[in-house]
OpenMM code with the backbone's topology and positions (N, CA, C; nanometers):
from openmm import Vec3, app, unit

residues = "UNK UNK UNK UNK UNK UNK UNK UNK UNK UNK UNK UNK UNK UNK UNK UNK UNK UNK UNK UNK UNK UNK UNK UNK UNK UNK UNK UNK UNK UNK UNK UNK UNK UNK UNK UNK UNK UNK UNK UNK UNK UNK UNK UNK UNK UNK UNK UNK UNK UNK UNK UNK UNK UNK UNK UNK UNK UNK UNK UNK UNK UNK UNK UNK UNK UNK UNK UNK UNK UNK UNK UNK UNK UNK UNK UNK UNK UNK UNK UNK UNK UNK UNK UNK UNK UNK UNK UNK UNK UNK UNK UNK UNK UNK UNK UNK UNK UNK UNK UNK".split()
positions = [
    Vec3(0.1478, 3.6909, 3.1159),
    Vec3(0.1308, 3.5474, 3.1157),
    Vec3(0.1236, 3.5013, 3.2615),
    Vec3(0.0142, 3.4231, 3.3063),
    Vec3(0.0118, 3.4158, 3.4122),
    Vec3(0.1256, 3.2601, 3.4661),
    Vec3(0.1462, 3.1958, 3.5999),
    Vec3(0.1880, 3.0961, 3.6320),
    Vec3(0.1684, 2.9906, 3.5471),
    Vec3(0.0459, 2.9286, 3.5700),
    Vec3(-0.0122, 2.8331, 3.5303),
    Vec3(0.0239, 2.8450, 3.3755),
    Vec3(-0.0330, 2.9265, 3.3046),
    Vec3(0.0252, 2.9321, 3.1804),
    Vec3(0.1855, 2.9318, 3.1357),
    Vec3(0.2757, 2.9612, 3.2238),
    Vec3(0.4255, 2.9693, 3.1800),
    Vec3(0.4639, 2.8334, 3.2370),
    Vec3(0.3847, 2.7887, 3.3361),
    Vec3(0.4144, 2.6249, 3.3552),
    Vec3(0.3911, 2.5264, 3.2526),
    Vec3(0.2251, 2.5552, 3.1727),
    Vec3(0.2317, 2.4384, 3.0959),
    Vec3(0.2899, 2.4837, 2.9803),
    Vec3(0.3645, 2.5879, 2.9393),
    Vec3(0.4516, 2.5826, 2.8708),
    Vec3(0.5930, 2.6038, 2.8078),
    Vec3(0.6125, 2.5843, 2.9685),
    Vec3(0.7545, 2.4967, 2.9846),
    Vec3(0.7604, 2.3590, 3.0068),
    Vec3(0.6130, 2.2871, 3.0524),
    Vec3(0.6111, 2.1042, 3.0081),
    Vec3(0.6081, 2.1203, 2.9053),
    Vec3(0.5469, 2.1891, 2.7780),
    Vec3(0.5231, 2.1431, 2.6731),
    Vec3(0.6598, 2.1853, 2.5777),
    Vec3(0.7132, 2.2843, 2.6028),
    Vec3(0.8738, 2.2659, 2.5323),
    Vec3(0.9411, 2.1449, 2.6074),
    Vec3(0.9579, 2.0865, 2.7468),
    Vec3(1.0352, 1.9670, 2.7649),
    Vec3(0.9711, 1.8850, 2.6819),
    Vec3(0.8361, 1.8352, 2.6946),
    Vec3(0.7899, 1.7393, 2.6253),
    Vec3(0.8681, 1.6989, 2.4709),
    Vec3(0.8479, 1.8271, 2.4114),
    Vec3(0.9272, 1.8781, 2.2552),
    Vec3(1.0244, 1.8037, 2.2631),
    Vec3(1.1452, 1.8657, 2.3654),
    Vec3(1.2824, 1.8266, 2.3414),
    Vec3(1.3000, 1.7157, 2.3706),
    Vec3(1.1909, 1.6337, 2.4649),
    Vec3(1.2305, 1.4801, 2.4455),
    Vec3(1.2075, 1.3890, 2.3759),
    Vec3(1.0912, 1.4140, 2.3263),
    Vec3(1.0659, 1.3581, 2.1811),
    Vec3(1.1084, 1.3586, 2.0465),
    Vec3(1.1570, 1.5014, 2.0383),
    Vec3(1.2709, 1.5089, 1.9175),
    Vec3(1.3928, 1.3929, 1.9182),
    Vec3(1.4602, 1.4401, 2.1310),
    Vec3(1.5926, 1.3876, 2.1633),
    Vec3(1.5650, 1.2043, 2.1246),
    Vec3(1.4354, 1.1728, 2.1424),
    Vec3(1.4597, 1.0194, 2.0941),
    Vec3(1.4027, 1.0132, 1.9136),
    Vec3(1.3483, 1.0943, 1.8889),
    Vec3(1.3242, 1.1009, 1.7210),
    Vec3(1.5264, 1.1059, 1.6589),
    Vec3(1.5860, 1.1874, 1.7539),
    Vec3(1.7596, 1.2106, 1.6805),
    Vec3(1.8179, 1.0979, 1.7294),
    Vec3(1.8047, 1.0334, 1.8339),
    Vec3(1.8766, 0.9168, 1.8201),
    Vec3(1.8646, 0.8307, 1.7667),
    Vec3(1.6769, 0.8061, 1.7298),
    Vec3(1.6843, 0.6758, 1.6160),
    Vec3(1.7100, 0.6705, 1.4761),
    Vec3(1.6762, 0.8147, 1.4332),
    Vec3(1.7533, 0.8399, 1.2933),
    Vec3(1.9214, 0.8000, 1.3142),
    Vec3(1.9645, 0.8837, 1.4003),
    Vec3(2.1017, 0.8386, 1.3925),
    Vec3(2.1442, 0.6911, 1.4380),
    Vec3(2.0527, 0.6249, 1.5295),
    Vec3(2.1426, 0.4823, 1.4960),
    Vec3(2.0769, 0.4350, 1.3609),
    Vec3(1.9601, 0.4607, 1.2667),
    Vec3(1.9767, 0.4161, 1.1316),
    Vec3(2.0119, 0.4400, 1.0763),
    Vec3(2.1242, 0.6197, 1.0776),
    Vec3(2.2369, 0.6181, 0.9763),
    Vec3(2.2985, 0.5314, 1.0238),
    Vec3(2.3732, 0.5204, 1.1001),
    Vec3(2.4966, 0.4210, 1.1457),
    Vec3(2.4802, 0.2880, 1.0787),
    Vec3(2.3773, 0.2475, 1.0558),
    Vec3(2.2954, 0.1249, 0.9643),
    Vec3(2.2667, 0.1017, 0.9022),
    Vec3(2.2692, 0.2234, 0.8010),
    Vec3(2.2675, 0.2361, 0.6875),
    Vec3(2.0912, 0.2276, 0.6379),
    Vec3(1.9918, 0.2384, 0.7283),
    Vec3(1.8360, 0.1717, 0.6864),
    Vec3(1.7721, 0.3151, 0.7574),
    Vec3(1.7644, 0.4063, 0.6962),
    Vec3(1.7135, 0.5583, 0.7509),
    Vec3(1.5372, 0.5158, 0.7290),
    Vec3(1.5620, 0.4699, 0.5954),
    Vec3(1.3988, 0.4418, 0.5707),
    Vec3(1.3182, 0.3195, 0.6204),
    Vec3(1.3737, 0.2320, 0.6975),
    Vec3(1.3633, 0.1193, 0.7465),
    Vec3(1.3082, 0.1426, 0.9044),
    Vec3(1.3210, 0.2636, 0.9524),
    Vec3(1.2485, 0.3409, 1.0382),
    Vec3(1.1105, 0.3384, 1.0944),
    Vec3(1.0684, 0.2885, 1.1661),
    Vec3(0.8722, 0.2573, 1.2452),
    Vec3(0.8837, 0.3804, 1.3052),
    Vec3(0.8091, 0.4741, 1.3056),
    Vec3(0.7643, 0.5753, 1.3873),
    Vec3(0.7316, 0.4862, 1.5339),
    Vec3(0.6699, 0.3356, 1.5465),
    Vec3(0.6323, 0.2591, 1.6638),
    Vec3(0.7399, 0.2985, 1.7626),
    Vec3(0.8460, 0.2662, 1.6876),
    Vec3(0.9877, 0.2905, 1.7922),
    Vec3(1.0036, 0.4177, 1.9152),
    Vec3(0.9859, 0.5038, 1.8170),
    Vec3(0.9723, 0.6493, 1.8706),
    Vec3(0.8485, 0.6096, 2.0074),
    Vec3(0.7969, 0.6108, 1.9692),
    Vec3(0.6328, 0.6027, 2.0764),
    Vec3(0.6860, 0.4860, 2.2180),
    Vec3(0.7441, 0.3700, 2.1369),
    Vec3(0.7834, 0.2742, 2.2861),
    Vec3(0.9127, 0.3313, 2.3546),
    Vec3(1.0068, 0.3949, 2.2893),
    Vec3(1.1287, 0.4415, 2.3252),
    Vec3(1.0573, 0.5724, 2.4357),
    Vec3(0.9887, 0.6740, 2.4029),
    Vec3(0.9429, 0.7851, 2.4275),
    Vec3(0.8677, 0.6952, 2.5933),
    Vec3(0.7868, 0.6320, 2.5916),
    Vec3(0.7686, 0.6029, 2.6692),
    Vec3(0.8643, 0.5041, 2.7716),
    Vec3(0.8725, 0.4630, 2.7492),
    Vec3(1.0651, 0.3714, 2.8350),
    Vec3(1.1236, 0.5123, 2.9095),
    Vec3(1.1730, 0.5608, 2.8023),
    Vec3(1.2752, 0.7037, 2.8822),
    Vec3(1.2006, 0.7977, 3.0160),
    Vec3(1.0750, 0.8364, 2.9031),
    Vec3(1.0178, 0.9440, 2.9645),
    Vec3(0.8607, 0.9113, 3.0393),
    Vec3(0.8285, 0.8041, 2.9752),
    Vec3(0.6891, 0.7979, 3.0505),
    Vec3(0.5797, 0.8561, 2.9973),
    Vec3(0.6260, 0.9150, 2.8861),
    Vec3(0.4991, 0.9811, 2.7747),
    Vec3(0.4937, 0.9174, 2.6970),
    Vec3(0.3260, 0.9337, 2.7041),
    Vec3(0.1970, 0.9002, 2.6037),
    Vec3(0.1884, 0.9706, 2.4602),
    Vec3(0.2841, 0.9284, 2.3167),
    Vec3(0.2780, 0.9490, 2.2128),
    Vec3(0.2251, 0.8947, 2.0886),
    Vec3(0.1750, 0.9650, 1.9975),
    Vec3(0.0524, 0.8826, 1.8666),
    Vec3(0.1559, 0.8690, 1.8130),
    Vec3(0.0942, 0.7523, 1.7233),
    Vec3(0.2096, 0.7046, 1.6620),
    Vec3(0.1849, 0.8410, 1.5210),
    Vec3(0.0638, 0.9106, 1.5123),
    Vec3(0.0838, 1.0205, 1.4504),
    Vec3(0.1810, 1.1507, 1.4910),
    Vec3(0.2325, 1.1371, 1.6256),
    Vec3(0.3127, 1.2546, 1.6728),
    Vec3(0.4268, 1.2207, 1.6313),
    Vec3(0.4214, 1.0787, 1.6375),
    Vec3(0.5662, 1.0266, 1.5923),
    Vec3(0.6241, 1.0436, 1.5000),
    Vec3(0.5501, 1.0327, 1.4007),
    Vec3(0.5609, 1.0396, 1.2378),
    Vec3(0.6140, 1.1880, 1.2498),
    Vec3(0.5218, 1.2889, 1.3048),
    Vec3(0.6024, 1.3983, 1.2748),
    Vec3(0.7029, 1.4363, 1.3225),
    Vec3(0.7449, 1.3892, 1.4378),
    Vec3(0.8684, 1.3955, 1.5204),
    Vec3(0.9542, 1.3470, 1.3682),
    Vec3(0.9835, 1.2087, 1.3220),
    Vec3(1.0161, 1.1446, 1.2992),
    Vec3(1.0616, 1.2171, 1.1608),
    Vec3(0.9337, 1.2841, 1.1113),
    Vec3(1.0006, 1.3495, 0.9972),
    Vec3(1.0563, 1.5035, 0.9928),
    Vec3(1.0716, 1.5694, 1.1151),
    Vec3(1.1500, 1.6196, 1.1602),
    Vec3(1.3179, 1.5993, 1.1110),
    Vec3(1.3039, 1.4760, 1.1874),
    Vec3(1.4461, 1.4943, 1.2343),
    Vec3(1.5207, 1.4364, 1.0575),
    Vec3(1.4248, 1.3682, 1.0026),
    Vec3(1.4865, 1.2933, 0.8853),
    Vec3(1.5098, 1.4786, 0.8054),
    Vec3(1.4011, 1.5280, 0.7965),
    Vec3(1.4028, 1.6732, 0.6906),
    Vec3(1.5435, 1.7493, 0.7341),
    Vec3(1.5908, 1.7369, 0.8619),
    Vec3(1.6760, 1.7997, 0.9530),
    Vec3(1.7797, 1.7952, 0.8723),
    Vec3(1.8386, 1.6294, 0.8216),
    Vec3(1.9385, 1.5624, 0.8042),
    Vec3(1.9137, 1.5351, 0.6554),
    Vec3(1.8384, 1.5762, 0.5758),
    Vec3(1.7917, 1.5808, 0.4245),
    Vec3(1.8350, 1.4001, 0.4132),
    Vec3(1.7282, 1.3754, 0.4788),
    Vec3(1.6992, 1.2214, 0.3997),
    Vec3(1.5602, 1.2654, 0.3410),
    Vec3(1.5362, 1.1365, 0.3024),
    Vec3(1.3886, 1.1846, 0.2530),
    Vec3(1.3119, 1.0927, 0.3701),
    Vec3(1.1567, 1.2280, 0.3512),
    Vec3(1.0669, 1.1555, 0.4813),
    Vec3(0.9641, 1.0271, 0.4609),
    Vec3(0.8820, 0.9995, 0.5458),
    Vec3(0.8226, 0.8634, 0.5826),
    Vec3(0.6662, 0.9294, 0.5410),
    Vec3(0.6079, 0.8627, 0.4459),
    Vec3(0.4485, 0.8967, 0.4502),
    Vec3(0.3498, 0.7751, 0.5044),
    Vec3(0.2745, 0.7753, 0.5745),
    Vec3(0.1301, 0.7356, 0.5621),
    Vec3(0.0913, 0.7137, 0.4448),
    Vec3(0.0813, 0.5622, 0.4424),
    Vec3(-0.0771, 0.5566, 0.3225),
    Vec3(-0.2085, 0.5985, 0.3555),
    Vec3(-0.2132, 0.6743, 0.2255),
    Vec3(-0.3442, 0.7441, 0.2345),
    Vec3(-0.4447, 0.6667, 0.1768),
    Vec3(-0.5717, 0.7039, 0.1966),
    Vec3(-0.6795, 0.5992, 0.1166),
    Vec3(-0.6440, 0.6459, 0.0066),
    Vec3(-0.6971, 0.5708, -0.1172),
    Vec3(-0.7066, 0.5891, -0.2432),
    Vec3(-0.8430, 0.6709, -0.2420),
    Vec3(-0.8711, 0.7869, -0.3685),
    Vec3(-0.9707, 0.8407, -0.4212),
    Vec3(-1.0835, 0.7362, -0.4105),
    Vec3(-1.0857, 0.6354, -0.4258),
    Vec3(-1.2218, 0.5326, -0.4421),
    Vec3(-1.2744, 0.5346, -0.3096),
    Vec3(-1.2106, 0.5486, -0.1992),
    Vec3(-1.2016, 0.5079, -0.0814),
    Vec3(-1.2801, 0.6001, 0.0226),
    Vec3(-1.2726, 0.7437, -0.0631),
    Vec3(-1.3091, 0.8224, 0.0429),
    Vec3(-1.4529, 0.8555, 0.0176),
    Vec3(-1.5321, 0.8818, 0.1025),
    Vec3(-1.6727, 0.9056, 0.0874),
    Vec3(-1.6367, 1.0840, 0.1560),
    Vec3(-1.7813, 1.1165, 0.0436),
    Vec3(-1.7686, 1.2839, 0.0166),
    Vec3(-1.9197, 1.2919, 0.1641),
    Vec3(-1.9157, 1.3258, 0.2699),
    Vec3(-1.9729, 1.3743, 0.3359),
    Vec3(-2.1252, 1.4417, 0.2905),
    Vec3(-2.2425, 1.3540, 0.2609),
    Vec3(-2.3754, 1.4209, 0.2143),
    Vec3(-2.4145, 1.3221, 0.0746),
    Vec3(-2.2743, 1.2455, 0.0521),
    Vec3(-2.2831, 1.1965, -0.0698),
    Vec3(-2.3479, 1.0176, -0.0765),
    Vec3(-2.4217, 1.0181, -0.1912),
    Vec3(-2.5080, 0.8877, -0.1453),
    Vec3(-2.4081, 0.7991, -0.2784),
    Vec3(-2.3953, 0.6363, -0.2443),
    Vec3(-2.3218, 0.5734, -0.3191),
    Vec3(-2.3693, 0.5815, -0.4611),
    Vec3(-2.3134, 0.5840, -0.5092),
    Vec3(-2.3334, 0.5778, -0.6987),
    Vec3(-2.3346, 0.7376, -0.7183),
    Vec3(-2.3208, 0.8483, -0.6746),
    Vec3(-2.3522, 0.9513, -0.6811),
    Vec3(-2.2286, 1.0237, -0.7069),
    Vec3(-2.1672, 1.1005, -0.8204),
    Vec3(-2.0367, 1.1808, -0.7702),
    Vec3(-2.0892, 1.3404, -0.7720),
    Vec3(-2.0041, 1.3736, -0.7288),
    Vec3(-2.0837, 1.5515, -0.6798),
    Vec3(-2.0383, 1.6142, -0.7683),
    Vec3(-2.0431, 1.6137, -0.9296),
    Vec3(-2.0412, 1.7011, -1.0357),
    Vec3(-2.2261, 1.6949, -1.0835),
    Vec3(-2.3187, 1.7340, -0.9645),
    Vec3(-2.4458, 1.7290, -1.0406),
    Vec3(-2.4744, 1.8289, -1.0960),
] * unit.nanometer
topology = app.Topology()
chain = topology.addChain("A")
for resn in residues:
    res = topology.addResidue(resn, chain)
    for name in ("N", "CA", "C"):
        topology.addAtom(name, app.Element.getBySymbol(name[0]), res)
């Protein structure tokens, strides 16, 4: 493994542990609060940046986020997904379903 390579990944395990370290504190101040599910992944992302200065999706978040909840057997946070009506099949023309 050369330098460069054992450098960026030792940023990318800090990166890890700081994003988890603020994914475990906000679960835990919403146990303390009793509102685990009351939880914004947003938080994670503005907190993450405040502390550390990193640039996080609010999709990284989510998984951070359900991390730490699976950790602590709460139950996790989903995304709404589109509904079946919603999604267009790639090649597919409207009125058309692909059982031709």
């Amino acid at each position: 493994m050369s330098w460069k390579q054992r450098k960026a990944a030792k940023a990318a395990a800090r990166r890890h542990g700081q994003i988890l370290r603020v994914a475990g504190d906000i679960v835990t101040r919403g146990a303390m609060e009793r509102n685990v599910q009351g939880i914004d992944p947003n938080r994670i992302v503005a907190i993450t940046f405040g502390r550390y200065r990193l640039r996080v999706t609010e999709d990284e978040a989510l998984d951070y986020l359900n991390a730490e909840l699976a950790e602590r057997g709460y139950p996790l946070h989903y995304v709404d997904a589109p509904a079946p009506d919603d999604v267009t099949i790639p090649g597919q023309r409207d009125g058309q379903d692909g059982d031709q």
